[in-house]
C-alpha positions in Angstrom: -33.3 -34.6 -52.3 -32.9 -38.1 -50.8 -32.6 -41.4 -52.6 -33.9 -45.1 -51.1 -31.3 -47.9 -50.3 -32.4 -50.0 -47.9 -35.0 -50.5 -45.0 -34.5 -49.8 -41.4 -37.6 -49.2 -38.4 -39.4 -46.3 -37.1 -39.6 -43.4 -39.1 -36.7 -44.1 -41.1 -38.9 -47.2 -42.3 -42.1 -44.9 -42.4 -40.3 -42.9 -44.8 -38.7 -45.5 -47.4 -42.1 -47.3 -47.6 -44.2 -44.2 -48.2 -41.6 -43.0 -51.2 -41.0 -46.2 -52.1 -42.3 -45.5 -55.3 -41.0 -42.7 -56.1 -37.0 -42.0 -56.6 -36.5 -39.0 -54.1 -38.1 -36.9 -51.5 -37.7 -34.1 -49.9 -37.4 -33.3 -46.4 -40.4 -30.8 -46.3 -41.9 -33.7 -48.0 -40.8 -36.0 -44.8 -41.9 -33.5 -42.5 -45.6 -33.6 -43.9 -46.0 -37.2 -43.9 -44.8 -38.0 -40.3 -46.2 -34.5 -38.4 -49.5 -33.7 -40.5 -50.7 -37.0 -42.0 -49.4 -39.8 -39.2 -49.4 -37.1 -36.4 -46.7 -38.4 -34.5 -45.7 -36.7 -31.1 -41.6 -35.8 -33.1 -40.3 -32.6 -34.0 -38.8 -31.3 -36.9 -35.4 -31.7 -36.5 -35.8 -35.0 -35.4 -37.4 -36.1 -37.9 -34.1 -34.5 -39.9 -31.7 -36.7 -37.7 -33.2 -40.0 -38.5 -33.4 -39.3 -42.2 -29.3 -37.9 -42.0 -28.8 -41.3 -39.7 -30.1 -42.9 -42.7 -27.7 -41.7 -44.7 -25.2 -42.4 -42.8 -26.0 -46.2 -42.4 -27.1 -46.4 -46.4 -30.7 -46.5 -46.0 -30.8 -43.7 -48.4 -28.6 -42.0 -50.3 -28.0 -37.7 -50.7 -28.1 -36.6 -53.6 -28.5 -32.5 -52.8 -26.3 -30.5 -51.3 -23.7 -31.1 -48.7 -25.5 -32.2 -45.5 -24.2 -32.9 -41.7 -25.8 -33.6 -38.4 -24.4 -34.3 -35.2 -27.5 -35.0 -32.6 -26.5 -35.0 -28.9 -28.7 -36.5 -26.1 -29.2 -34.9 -22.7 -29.9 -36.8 -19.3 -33.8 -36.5 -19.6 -33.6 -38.1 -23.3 -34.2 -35.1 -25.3 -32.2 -34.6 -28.3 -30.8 -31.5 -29.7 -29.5 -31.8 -33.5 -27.1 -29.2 -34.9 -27.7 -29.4 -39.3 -24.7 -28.3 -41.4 -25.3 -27.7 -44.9 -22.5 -26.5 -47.5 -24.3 -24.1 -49.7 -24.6 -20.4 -49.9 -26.2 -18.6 -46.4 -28.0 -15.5 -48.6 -30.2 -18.6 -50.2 -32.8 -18.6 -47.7 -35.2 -20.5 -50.0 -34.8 -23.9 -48.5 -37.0 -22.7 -45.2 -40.3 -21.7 -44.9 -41.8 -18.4 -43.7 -42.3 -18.3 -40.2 -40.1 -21.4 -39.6 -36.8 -20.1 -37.8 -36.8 -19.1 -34.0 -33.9 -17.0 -34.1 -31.0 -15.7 -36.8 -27.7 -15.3 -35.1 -24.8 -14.6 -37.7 -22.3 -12.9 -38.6 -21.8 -12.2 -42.7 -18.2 -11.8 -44.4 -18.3 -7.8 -44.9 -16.9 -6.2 -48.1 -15.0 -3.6 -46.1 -11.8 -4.1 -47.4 -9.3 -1.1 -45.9 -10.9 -2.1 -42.6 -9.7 -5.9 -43.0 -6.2 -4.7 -43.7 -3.4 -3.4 -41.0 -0.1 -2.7 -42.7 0.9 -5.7 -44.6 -1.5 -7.9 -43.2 -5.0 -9.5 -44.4 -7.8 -10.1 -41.7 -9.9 -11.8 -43.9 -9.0 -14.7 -46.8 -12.1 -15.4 -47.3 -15.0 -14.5 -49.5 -16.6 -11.0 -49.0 -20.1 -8.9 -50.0 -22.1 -6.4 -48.9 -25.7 -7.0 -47.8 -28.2 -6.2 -50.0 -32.4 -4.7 -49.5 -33.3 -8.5 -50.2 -31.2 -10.1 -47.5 -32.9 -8.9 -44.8 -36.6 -9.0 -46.7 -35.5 -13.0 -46.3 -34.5 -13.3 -43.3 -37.7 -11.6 -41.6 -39.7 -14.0 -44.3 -38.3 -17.1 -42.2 -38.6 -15.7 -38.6 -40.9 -16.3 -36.8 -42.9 -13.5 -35.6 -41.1 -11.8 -32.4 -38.0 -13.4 -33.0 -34.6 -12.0 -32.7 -31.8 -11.7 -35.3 -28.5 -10.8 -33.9 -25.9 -9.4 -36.2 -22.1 -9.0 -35.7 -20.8 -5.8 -37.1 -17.7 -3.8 -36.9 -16.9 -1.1 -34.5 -17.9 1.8 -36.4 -14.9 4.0 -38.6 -14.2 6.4 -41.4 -14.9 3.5 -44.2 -17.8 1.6 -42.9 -19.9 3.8 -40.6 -22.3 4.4 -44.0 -22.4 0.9 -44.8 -23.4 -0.1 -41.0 -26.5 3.2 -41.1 -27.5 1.2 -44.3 -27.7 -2.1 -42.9 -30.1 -0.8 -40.5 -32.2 0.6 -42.8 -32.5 -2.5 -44.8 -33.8 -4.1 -41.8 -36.4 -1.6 -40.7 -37.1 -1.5 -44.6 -37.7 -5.2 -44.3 -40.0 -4.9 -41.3 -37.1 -5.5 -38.3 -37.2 -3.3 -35.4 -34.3 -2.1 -33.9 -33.8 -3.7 -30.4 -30.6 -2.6 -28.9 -26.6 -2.6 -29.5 -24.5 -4.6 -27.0 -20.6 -4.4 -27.2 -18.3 -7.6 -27.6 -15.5 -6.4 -24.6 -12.3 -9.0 -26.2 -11.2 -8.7 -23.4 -8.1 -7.3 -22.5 -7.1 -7.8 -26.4 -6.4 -4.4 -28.2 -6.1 -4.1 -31.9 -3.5 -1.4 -33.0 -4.7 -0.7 -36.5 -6.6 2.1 -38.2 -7.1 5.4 -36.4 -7.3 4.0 -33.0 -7.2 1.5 -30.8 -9.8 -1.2 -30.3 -11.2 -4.3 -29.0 -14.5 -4.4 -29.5 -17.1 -5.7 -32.3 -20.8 -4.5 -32.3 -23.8 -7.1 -31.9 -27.0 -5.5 -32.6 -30.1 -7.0 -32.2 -33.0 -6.9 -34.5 -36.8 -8.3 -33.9 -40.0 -9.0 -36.5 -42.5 -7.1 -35.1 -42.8 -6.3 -31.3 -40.1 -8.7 -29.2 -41.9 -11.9 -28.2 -42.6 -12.0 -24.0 -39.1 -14.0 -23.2 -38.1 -11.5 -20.0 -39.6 -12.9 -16.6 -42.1 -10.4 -15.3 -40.5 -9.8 -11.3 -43.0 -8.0 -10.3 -46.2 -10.1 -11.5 -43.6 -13.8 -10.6 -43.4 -11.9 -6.7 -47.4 -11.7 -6.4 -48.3 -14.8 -8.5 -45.3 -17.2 -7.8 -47.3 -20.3 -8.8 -47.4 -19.3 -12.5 -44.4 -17.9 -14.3 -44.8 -14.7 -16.1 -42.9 -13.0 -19.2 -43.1 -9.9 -20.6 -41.7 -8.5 -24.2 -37.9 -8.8 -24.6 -35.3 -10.4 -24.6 -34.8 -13.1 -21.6 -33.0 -10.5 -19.3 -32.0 -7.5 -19.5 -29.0 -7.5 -22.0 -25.6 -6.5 -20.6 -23.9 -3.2 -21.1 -21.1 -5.2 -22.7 -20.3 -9.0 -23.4 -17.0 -10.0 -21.7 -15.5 -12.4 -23.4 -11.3 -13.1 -24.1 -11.4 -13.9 -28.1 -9.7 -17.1 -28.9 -6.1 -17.5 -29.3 -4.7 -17.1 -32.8 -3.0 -20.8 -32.6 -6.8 -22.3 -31.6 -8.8 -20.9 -33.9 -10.2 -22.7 -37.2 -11.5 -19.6 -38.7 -10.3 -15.8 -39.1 -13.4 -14.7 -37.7 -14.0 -16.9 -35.5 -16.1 -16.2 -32.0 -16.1 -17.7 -28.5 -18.3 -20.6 -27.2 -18.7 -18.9 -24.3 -20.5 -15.5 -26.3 -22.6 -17.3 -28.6 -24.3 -19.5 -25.3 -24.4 -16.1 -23.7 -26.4 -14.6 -26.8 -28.4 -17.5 -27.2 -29.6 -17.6 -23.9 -30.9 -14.5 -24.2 -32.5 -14.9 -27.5 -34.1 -18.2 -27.3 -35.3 -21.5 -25.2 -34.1 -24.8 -24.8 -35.6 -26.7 -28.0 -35.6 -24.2 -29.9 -34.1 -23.7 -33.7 -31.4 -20.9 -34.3 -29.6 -20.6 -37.8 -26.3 -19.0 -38.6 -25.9 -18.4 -42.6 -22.3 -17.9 -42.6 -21.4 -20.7 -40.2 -17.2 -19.6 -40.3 -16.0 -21.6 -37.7 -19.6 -23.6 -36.9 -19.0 -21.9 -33.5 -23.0 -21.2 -33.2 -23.7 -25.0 -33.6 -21.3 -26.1 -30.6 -22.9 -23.6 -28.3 -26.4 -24.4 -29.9 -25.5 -27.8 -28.8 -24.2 -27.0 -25.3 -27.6 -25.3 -24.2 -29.7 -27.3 -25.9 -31.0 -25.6 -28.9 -31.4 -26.7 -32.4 -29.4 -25.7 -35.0 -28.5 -24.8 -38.8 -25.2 -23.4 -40.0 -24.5 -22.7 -43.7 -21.0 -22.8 -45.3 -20.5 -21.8 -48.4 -16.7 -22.5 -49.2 -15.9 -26.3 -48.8 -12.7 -26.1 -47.2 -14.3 -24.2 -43.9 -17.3 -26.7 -44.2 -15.0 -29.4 -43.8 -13.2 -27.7 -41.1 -16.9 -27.3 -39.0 -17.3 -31.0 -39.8 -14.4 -32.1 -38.3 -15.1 -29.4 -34.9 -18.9 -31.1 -34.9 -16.9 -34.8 -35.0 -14.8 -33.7 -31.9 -18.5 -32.7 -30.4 -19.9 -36.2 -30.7 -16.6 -37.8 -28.8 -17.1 -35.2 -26.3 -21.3 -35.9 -25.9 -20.5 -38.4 -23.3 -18.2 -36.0 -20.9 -20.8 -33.2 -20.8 -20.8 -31.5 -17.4 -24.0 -31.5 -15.3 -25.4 -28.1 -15.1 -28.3 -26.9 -12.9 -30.3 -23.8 -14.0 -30.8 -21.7 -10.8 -32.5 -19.2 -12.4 -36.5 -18.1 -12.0 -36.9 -20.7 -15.8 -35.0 -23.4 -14.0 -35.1 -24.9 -10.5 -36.6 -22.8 -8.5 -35.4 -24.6 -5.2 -32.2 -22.6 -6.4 -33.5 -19.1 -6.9 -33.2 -16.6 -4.3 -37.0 -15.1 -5.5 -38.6 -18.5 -4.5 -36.0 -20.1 -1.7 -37.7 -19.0 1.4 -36.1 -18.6 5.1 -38.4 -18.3 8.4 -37.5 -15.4 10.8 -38.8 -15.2 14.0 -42.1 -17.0 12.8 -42.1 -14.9 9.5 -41.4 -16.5 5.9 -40.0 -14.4 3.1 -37.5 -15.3 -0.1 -34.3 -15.0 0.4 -34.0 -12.4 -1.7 -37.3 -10.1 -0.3 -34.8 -10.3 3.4 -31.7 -9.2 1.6 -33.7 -6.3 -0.3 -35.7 -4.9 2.9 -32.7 -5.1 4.8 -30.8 -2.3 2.7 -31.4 0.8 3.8 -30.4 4.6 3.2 -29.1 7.1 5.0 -32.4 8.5 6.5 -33.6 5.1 7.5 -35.9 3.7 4.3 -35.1 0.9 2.3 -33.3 1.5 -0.3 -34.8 -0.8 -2.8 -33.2 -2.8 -5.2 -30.1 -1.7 -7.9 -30.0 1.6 -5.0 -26.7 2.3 -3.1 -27.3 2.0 0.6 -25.6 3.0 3.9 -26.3 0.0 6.0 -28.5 -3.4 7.1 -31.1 -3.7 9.4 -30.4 -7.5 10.7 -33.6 -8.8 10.2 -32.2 -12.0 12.8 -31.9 -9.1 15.2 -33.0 -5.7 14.4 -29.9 -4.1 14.5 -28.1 -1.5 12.2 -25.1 -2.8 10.9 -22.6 -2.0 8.2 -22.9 -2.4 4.5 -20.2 -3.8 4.1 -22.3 -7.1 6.2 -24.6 -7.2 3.6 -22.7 -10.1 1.7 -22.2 -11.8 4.9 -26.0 -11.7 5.7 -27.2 -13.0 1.7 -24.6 -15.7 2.6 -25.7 -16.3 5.9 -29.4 -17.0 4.8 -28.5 -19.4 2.5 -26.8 -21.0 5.0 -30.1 -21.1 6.9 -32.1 -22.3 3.6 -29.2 -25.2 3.1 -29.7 -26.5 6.7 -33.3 -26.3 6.9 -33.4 -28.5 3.9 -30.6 -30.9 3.3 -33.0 -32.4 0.3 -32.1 -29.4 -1.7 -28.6 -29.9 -0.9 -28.4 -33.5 -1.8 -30.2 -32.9 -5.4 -27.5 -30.1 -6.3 -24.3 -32.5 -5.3 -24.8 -34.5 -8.9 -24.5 -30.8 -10.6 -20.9 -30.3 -11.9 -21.8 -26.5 -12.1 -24.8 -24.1 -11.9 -25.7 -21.3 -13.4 -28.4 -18.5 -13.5 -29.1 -17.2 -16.9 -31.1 -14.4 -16.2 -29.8 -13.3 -12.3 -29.1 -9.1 -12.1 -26.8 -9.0 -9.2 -27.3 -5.8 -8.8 -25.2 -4.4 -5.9 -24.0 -7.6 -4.8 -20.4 -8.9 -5.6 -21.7 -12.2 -5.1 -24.7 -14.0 -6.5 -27.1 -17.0 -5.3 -24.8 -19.1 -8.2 -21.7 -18.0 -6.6 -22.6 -19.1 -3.2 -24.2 -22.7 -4.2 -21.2 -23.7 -6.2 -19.2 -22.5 -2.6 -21.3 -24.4 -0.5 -21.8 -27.8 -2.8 -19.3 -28.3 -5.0 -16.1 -25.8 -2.5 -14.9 -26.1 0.9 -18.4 -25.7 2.7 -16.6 -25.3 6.2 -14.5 -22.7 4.4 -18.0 -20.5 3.5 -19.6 -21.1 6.7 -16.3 -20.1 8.8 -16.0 -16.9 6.7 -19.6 -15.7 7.5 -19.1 -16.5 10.8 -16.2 -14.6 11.7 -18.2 -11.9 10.3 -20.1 -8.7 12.2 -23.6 -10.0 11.1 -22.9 -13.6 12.8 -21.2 -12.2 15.6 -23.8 -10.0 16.8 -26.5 -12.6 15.9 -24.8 -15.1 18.6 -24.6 -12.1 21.2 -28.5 -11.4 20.3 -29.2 -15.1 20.7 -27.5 -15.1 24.3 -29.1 -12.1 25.5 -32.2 -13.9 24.7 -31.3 -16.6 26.0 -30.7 -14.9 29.4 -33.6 -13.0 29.3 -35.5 -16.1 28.6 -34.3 -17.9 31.8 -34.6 -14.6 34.0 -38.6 -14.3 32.9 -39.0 -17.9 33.4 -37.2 -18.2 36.7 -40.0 -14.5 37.4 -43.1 -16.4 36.4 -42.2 -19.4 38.3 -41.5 -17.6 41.1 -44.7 -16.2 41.1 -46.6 -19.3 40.8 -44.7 -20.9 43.7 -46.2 -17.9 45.5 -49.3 -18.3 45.0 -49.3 -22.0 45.7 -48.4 -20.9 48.6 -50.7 -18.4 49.4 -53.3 -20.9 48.9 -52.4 -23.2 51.3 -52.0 -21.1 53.8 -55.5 -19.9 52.9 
């Protein structure tokens, strides 16, 4: 609930004079008036960050539960707010049904022999066990389609009944099971228990049939003016996220996870703009990486201490705001300049993505193509026609963007104000390097460097020796046909 202490403009003032008359409101309440009755063009959370401004400048006064925002602002304008409320994560009763895009969390599990190693506690802070009604909640506030991504223990002799029971709660609730993808921690090994280990379980849960998040290849290759999606997640999920924990000495919280995952997750799980909540915020981890790729965000802390912890992490976020790095999306959702399904090369008259050359010029041992994610033997140069080594087959992907680069130094230009690039949904399948890996060589590393190293390479080398015989052949037909012309000039005037 929200008090009145002063006005201020926009809708912070379209607020205090509507419940002017009335000591509080609530923000369901604010949400009504400015998107149903006034119908202004704002979403939710940002009608949230000017009512949290508000508080923060005294134009009204909290008088509910522990509330914190930081909002950051990209380059285009658009903001992205990340909500931290100190109250307890299994009370879902705050949101409505159908109001959340996504649930990423990951809860404080009674499991206590598994949180002990000799004389040492893993976990200091408060503990349950998930109940039926948990996970009846959290499908309540999903949206339908939506993902909710748990973290759970590698399974052991204690816990593997309790992780088969958290399942069934969710299917019980109406959550399908999507699919299990290991946390790697690197090369971190944990010598406690039975065995050795280093990895935590996320498993990934949707309400109803996965919303279409995956770009459709095959229907984006015939119909590349519209973008297509099919059911699932945006990508095909990894057999494992890679990801070095943090150090001991850096983290703020026990159980505290990497920036790096939670982006990784989230990209997968939802779009820019998007909301994502985490009810048992920890470290506030989620709302940092929420932040970072532009997604809306709620984290709930129970135990004031940690909340204030997250509060000061979120405080070191809006002094950082202004030193954001630049990052282009080269993926088939972002630029498409930049993706090698839609950057297109012409050979010998012919015009085909960069990616379609690289693919038909894989071939197997009996001379087909090998098609994509399929071992091959060699390359059939498509400059030149020629068989020639696998092992050229990096050279050649490099080699054509190369070509792309030259042909259009627009494309190049654009990129140079990018301090990195990324593709969120690229499958690199045989390749040990990637359209992202090349573009950050050739704009933002030693261009000459790339460019001397393909060269020196069989593909270029044989494309130059093509080129001169060509070139020779050219001449020797032209000097022919001229020669025959002169002849007949002659013939003529002796006639």
């Amino acid at each position: 609930m929200i008090r009145h202490m002063e006005k201020q403009k926009g809708i912070q003032t379209t607020l205090f004079d509507y419940f002017k008359d009335t000591e509080y409101f609530t923000i369901q309440e604010a949400n009504e008036l400015v998107l149903e009755h006034q119908k202004r063009d704002v979403n939710a959370p940002s009608i949230r960050a000017r009512i949290y401004e508000g508080i923060d400048k005294g134009l009204f006064e909290r008088v509910g539960k522990g509330l914190y925002t930081v909002t950051r602002k990209d380059d285009a304008g658009h903001e992205n707010t990340c909500l931290l409320i100190n109250g307890d994560g299994r009370d879902l009763s705050i949101f409505e049904d159908n109001s959340l895009d996504a649930i990423i969390t990951d809860h404080p599990y009674q499991l206590n022999s598994s949180l002990k190693g000799g004389n040492r506690n893993f976990a200091d802070y408060g503990l349950f066990k998930y109940t039926e009604k948990d996970f009846f909640e959290k499908q309540r506030v999903l949206k339908h389609g939506c993902f909710l991504v748990e973290f759970l223990p590698e399974e052991n002799g204690e816990n593997y009944q309790y992780l088969y029971q958290v399942k069934e709660y969710a299917r019980k609730a109406g959550l399908d099971y999507y699919a299990k993808v290991a946390w790697k921690k690197g090369d971190f090994v944990a010598n406690t228990g039975r065995k050795s280990k280093n990895t935590e379980d996320v498993c990934f849960f949707t309400k109803g049939k996965a919303r279409n998040l995956r770009p459709d290849a095959k229907k984006n290759k015939a119909n590349p003016e519209t973008e297509h999606y099919m059911s699932g997640a945006a990508g095909m999920l990894p057999t494992a996220f890679d990801v070095d924990p943090l150090a001991k000495k850096d983290k703020i919280h026990q159980a505290e996870k990497p920036v790096k995952l939670l982006e990784q997750i989230l990209k997968f799980v939802t779009q820019e703009g998007e909301l994502v909540l985490d009810q048992f915020a920890g470290s506030g981890v989620l709302g940092e990486a929420a932040l970072n790729t532009h997604r809306d965000s709620i984290l709930i802390e129970k135990d004031e201490k940690t909340y204030e912890n997250i509060k000061r992490r979120l405080d070191k976020d809006k002094t950082a705001a202004t030193s954001i790095r630049k990052v282009l999306d080269c993926s088939i959702r972002g630029d498409r300049r930049y993706c090698a399904l839609f950057a297109k090369v012409m050979i010998h008259g012919k015009e085909k993505s960069i990616e379609e050359w690289y693919q038909d010029a894989k071939r197997t041992t009996d001379g087909k193509k090998a098609g994509k994610d399929k071992p091959f033997s060699y390359i059939i140069d498509p400059y030149t026609g020629n068989a020639l080594p696998a092992s050229d087959a990096e050279d050649l992907y490099c080699g054509l963007w190369i070509a792309y680069f030259n042909k259009h130094p627009e494309v190049v230009q654009y990129a140079e104000q990018f301090d990195d690039f990324a593709d969120n949904y690229k499958n690199a399948d045989d390749r040990e390097i990637s359209n992202v890996d090349v573009i950050q060589a050739y704009i933002k590393g030693n261009r000459g460097a790339l460019v001397s190293d393909v060269k020196t390479g069989h593909w270029y080398t044989n494309l130059l020796r093509s080129k001169k015989e060509r070139s020779v052949r050219s001449v020797a037909d032209y000097a022919r046909e001229f020669g025959k012309l002169s002849a007949k000039k002659n013939m003529e005037r002796e006639n």
